[in-house]
VOPAGU-2260 file (C-alpha; in pm, 1 decimal, decimal comma):
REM VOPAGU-2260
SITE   aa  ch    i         X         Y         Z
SITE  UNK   A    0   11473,0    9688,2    8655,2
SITE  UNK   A    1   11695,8    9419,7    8643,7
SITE  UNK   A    2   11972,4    9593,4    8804,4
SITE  UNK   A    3   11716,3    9727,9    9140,9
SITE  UNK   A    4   11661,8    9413,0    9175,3
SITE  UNK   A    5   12018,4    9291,7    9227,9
SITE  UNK   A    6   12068,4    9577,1    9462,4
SITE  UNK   A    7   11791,4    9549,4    9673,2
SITE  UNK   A    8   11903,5    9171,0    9729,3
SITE  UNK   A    9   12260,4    9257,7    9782,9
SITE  UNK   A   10   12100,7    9513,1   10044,4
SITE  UNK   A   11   11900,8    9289,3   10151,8
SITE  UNK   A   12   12154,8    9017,5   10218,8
SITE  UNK   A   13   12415,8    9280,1   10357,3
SITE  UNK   A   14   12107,8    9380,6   10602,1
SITE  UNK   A   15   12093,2    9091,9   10761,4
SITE  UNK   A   16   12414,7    8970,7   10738,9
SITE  UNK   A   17   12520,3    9265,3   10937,1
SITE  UNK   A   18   12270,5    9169,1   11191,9
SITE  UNK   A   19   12431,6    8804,5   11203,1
SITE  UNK   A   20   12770,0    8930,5   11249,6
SITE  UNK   A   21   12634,0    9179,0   11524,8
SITE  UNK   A   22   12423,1    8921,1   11720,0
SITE  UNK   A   23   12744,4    8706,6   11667,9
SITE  UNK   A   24   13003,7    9018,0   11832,3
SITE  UNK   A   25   12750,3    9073,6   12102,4
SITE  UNK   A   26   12671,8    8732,5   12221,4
SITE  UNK   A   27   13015,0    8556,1   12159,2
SITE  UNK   A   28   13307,7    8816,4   12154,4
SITE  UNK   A   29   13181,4    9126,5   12380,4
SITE  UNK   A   30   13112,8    8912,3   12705,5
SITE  UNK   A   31   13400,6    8681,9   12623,0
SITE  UNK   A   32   13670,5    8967,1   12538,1
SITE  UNK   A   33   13895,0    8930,3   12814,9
SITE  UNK   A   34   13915,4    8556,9   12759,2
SITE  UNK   A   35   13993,1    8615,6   12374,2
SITE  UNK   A   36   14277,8    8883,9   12491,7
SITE  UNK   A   37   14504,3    8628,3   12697,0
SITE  UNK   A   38   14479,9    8358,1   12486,2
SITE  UNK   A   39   14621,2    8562,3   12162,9
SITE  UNK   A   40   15010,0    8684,8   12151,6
SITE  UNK   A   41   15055,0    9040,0   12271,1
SITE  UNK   A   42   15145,1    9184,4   11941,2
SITE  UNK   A   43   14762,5    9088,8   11833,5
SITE  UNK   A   44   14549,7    9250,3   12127,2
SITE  UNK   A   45   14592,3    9605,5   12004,3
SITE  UNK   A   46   14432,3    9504,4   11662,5
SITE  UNK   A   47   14169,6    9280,5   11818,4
SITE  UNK   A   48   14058,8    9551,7   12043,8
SITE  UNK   A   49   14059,4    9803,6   11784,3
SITE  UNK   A   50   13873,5    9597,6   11545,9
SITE  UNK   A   51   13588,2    9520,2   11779,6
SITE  UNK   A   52   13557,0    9877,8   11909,8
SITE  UNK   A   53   13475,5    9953,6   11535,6
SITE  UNK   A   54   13297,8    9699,8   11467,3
SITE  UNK   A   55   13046,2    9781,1   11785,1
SITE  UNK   A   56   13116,3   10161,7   11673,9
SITE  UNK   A   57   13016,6   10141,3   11286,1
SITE  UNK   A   58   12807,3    9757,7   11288,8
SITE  UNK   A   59   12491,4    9924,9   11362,6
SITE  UNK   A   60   12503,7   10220,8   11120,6
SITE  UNK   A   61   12567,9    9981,0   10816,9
SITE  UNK   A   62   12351,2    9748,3   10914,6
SITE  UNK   A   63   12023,7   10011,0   10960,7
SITE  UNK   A   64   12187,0   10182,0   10571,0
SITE  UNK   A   65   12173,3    9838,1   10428,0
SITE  UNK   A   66   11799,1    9822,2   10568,7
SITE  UNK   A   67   11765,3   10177,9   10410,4
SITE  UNK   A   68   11868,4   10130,1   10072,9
SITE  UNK   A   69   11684,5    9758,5   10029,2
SITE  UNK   A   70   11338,0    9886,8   10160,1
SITE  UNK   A   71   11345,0   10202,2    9985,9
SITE  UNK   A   72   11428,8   10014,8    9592,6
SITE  UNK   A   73   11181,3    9746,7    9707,8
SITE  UNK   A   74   10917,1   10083,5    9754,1
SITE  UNK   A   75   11075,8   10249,7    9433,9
SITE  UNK   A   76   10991,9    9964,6    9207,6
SITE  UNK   A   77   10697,8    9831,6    9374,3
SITE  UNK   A   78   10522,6   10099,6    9495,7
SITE  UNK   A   79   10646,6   10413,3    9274,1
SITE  UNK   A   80   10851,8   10697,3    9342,6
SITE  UNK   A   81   10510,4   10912,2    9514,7
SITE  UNK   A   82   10393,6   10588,7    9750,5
SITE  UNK   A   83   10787,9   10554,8    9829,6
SITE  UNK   A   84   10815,9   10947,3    9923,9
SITE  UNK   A   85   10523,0   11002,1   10062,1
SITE  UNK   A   86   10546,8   10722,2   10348,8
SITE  UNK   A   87   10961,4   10789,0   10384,4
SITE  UNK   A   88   10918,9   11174,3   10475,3
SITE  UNK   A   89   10603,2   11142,4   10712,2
SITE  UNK   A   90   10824,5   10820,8   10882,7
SITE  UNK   A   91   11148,4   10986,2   10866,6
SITE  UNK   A   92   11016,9   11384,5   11026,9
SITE  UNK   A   93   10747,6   11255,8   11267,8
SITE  UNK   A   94   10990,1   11005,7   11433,3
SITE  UNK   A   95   11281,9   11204,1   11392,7
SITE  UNK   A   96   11043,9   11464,2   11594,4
SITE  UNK   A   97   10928,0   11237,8   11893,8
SITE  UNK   A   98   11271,8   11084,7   11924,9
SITE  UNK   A   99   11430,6   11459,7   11983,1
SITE  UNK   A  100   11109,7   11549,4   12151,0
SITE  UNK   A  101   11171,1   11219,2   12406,9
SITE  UNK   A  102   11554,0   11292,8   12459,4
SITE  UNK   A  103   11454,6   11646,6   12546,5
SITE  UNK   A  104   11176,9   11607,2   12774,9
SITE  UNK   A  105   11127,5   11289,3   12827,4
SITE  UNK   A  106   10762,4   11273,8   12628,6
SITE  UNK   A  107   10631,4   11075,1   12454,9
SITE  UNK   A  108   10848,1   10761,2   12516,8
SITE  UNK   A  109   11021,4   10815,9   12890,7
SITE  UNK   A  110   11372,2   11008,7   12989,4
SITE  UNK   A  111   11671,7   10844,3   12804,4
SITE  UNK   A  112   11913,8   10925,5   12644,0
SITE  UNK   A  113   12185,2   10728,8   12325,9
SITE  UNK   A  114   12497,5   10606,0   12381,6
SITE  UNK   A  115   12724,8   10555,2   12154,9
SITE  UNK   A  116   12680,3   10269,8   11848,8
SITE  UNK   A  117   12448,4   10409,8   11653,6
SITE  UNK   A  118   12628,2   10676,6   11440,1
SITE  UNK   A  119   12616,9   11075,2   11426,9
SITE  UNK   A  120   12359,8   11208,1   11667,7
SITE  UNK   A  121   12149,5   11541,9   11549,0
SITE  UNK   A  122   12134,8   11829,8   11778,9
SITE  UNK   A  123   12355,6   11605,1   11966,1
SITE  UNK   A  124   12073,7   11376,3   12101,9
SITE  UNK   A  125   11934,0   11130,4   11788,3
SITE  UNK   A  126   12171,9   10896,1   11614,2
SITE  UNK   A  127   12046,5   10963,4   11218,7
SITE  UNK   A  128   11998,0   10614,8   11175,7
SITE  UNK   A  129   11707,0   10593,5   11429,2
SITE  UNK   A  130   11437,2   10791,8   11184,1
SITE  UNK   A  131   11574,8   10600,2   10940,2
SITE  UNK   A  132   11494,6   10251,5   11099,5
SITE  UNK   A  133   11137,1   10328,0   11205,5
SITE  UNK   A  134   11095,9   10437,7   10824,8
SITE  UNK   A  135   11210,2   10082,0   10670,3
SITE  UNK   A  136   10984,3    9885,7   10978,8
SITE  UNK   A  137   10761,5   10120,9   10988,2
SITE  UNK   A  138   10700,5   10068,9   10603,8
SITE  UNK   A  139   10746,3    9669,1   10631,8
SITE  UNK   A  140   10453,9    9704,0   10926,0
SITE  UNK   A  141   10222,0    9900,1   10737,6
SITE  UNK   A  142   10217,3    9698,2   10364,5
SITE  UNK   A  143   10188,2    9385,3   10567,2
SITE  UNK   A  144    9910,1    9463,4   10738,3
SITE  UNK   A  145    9737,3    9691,7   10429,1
SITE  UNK   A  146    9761,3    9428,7   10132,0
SITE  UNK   A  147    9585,9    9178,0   10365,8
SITE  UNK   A  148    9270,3    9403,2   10435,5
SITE  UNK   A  149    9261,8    9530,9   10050,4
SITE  UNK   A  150    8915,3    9378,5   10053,4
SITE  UNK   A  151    8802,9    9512,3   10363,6
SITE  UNK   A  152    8501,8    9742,9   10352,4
SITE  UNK   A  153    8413,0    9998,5   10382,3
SITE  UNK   A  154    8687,4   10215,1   10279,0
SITE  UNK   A  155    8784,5   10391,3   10611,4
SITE  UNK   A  156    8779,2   10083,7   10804,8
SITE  UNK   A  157    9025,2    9946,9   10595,1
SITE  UNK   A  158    9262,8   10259,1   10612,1
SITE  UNK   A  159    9153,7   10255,4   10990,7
SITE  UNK   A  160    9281,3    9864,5   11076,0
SITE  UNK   A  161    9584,3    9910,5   10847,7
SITE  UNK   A  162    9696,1   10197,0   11059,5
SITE  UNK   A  163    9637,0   10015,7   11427,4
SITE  UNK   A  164    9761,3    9678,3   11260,8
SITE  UNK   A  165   10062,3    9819,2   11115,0
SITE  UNK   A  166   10138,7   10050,6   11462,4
SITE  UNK   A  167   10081,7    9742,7   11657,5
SITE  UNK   A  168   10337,0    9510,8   11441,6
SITE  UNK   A  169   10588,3    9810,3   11481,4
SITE  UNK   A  170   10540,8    9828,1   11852,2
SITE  UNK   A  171   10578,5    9459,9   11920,0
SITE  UNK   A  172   10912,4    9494,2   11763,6
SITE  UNK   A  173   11039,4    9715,7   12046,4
SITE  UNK   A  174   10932,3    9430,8   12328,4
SITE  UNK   A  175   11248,5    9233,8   12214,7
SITE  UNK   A  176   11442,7    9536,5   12119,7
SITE  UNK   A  177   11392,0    9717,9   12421,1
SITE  UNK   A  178   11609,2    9458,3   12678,8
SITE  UNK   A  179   11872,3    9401,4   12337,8
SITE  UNK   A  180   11967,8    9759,7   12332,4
SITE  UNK   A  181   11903,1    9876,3   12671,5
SITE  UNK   A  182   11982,4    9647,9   12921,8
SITE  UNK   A  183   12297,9    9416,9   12795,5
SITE  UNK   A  184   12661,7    9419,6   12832,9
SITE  UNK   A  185   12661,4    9656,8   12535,2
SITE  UNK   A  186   12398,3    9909,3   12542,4
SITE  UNK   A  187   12308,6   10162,3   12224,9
SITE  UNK   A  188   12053,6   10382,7   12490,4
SITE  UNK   A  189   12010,1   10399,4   12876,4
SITE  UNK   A  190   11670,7   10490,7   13099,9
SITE  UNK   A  191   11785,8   10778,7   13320,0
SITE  UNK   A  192   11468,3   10591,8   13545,0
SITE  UNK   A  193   11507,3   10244,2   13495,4
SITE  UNK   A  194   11091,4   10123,1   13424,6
SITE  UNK   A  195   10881,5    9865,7   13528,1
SITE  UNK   A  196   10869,7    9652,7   13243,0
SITE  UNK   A  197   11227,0    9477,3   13260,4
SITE  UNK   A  198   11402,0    9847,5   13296,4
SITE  UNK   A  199   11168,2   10001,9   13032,3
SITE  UNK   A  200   10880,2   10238,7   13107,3
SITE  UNK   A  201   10523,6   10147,6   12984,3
SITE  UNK   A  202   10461,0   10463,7   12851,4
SITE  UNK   A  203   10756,2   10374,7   12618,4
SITE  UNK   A  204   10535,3   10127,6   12420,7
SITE  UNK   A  205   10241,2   10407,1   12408,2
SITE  UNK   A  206   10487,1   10615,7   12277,8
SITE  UNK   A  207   10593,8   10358,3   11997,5
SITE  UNK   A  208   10257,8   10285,5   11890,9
SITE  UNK   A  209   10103,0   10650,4   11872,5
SITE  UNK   A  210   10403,4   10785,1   11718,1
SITE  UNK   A  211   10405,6   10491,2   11428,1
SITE  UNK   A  212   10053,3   10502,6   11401,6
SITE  UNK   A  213   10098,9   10896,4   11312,0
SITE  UNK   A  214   10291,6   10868,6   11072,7
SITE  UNK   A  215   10126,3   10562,5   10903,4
SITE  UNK   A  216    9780,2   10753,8   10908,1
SITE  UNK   A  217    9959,6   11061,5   10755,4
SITE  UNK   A  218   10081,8   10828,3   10541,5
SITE  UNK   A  219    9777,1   10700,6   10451,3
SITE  UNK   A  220    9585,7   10998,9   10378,5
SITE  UNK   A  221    9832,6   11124,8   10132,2
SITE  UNK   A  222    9806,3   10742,2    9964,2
SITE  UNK   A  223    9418,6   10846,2    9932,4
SITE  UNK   A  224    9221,9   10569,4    9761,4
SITE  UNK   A  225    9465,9   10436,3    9586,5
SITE  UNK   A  226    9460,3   10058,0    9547,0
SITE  UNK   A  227    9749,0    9816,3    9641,7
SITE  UNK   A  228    9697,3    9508,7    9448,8
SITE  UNK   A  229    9990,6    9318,6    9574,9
SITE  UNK   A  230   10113,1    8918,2    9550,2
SITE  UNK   A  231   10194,2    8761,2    9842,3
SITE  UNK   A  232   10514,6    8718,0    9713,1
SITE  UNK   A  233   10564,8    9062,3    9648,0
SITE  UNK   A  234   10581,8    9098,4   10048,2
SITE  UNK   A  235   10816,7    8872,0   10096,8
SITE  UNK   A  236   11056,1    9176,8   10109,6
SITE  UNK   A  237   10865,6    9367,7   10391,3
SITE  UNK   A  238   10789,5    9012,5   10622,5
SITE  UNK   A  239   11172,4    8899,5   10585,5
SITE  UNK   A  240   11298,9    9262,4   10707,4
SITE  UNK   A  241   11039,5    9271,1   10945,6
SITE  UNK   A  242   11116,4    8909,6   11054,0
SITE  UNK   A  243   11511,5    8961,3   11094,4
SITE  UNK   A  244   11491,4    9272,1   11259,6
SITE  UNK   A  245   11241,0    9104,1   11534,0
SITE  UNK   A  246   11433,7    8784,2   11532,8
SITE  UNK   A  247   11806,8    8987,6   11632,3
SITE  UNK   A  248   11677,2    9176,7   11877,6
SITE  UNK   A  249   11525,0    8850,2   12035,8
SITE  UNK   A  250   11859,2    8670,6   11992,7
SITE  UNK   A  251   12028,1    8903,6   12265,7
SITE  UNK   A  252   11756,6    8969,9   12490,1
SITE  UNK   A  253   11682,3    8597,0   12489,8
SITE  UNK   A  254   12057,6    8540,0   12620,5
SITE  UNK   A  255   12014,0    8820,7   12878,3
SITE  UNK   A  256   11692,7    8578,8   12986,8
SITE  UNK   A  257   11457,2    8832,6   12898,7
SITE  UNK   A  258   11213,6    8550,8   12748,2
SITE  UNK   A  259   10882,2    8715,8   12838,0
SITE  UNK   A  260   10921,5    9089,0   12660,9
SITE  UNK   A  261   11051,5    8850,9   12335,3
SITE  UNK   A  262   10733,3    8619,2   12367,3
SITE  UNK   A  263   10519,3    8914,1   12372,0
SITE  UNK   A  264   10701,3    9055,7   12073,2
SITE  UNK   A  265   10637,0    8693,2   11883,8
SITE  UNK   A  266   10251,2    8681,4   12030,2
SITE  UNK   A  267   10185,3    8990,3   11897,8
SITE  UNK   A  268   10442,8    9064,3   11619,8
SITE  UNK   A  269   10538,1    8784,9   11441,3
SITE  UNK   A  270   10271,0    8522,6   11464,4
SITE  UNK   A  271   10023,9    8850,4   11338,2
SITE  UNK   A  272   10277,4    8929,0   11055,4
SITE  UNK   A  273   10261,6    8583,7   10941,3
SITE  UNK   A  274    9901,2    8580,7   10938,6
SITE  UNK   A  275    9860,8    8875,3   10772,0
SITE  UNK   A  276   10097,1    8785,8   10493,0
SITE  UNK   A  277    9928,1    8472,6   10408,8
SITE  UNK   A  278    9591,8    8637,9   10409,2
SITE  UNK   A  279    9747,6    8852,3   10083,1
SITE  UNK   A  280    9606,3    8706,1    9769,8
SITE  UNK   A  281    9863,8    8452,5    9629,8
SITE  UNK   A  282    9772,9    8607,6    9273,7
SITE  UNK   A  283    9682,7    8851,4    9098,8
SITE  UNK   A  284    9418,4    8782,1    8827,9
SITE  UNK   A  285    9293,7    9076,1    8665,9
SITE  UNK   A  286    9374,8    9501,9    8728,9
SITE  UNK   A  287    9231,1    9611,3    9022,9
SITE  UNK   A  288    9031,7    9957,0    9019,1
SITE  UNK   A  289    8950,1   10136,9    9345,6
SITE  UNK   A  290    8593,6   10233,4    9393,9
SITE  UNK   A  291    8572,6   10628,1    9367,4
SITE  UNK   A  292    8167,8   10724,0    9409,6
SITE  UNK   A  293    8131,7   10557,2    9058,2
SITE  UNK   A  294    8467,2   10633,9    8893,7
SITE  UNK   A  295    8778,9   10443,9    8874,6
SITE  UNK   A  296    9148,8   10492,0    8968,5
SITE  UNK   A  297    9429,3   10330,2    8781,3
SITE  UNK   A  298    9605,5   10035,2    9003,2
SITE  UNK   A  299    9992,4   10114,3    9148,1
SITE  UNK   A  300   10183,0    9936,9    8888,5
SITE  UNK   A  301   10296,6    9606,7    9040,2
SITE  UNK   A  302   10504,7    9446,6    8804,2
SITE  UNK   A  303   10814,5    9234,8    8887,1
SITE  UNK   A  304   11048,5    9141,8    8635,7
């Protein structure tokens, strides 16, 4: 156990430290390149345009594996090897399924289309790493917002706010991404019709939040009744991925003055995920069993070491 945990924190670390070095290349070398190029010696312009090229070529598929690997030990050795799966697959096909289905035809989220960035694309439309992020936020979303209404009942209503909660927090994360990636001096995907909402279409965000809430309430369903009796430390995992990924996609669409889609994604992203975290009982006193018409289920095992 020991040795998950040291690799989820090295993930962890190499997660976001990929996103600091990216906000870092995007905001300081990218718009200043030309700048950078006359003021080195000749013999060093070749290697400094090759090594940003790659950097802006391979930076986001690290950084979205490092995300990967963290959240999915963190669900391993939290959760179990069933919770972990059985979120990851629902995640991973049903986004990997609207994103194909929106490059296609445009439905559910608009008609664009990937650039470049973002690593291998599938059937020549999806970078791999996109189902792949909406698993490890989607996942961060959905614990947040499911240990803090554990005591909610009844039962369904519970599952029900979980679902919209966790859909919402995912969707307010694409109010800052949306300007970061589409709209800046280097863009990962383009709007063949440019939107209302600072170049993005509205039905965009619909498409976010019903697709994430799919695959949350799939999600959900094949969880059942069982009972996550989590610390409030033990999401500290899910709230600081949640909370980087939020805070670098505000970093560049803040310096492209896009201020009002990134206080919309703190309004109703990040000030909620805060809230929600603290509302998680700081302890854990006793084994919690889930009601079952009379009978009990066994809690998910919990235990950190």
């Amino acid at each position: 156990m020991n040795q998950l945990v040291r690799a989820e924190r090295i993930c962890l670390i190499g997660h976001i430290a990929s996103k600091a070095f990216g906000l870092a290349g995007l905001l300081l070398v990218v718009p200043h390149a030309e700048a950078i190029l006359s003021a080195i010696a000749a013999s060093g312009q070749n290697v400094f345009q090759w090594s940003v090229e790659r950097s802006m070529a391979g930076g986001g598929v690290i950084d979205i594996l490092f995300g990967l690997i963290a959240v999915s030990i963190y669900a391993y050795r939290t959760l179990g090897i069933k919770l972990w799966l059985t979120f990851m697959l629902p995640a991973v096909c049903i986004s990997l399924s609207s994103e194909l289905l929106g490059t296609g035809t445009g439905f559910p989220f608009g008609d664009y289309s990937y650039l470049s960035g973002l690593g291998y694309k599938i059937a020549g439309l999806v970078p791999f790493t996109i189902p792949l992020s909406w698993f490890y936020m989607g996942l961060s979303a959905y614990l947040i917002a499911r240990v803090a209404l554990q005591t909610v009942k009844p039962m369904w209503l519970r599952h029900v706010g979980a679902v919209l909660l966790g859909a919402m927090l995912f969707t307010s994360w694409d109010f800052a991404l949306e300007p970061a990636m589409s709209q800046t001096s280097f863009p990962f995907w383009y709007w063949h019709q440019p939107g209302a909402f600072f170049g993005t279409p509205y039905q965009n965000y619909a498409g976010w939040f019903g697709t994430s809430a799919l695959f949350m309430a799939v999600a959900a369903f094949l969880w059942g009744k069982v009972s996550l009796q989590l610390k409030r430390s033990q999401l500290n995992i899910p709230l600081v991925v949640y909370l980087s990924n939020v805070a670098f996609a505000a970093g560049i669409s803040l310096a492209g003055g896009y201020w009002l889609p990134v206080s919309l994604s703190i309004i109703f992203g990040v000030i909620p995920a805060l809230l929600l975290w603290w509302m998680a009982q700081p302890n854990v006193t006793k084994p919690a069993m889930e009601e079952t018409h009379g009978m009990s289920v066994a809690p998910v095992e919990v235990a950190l070491k």
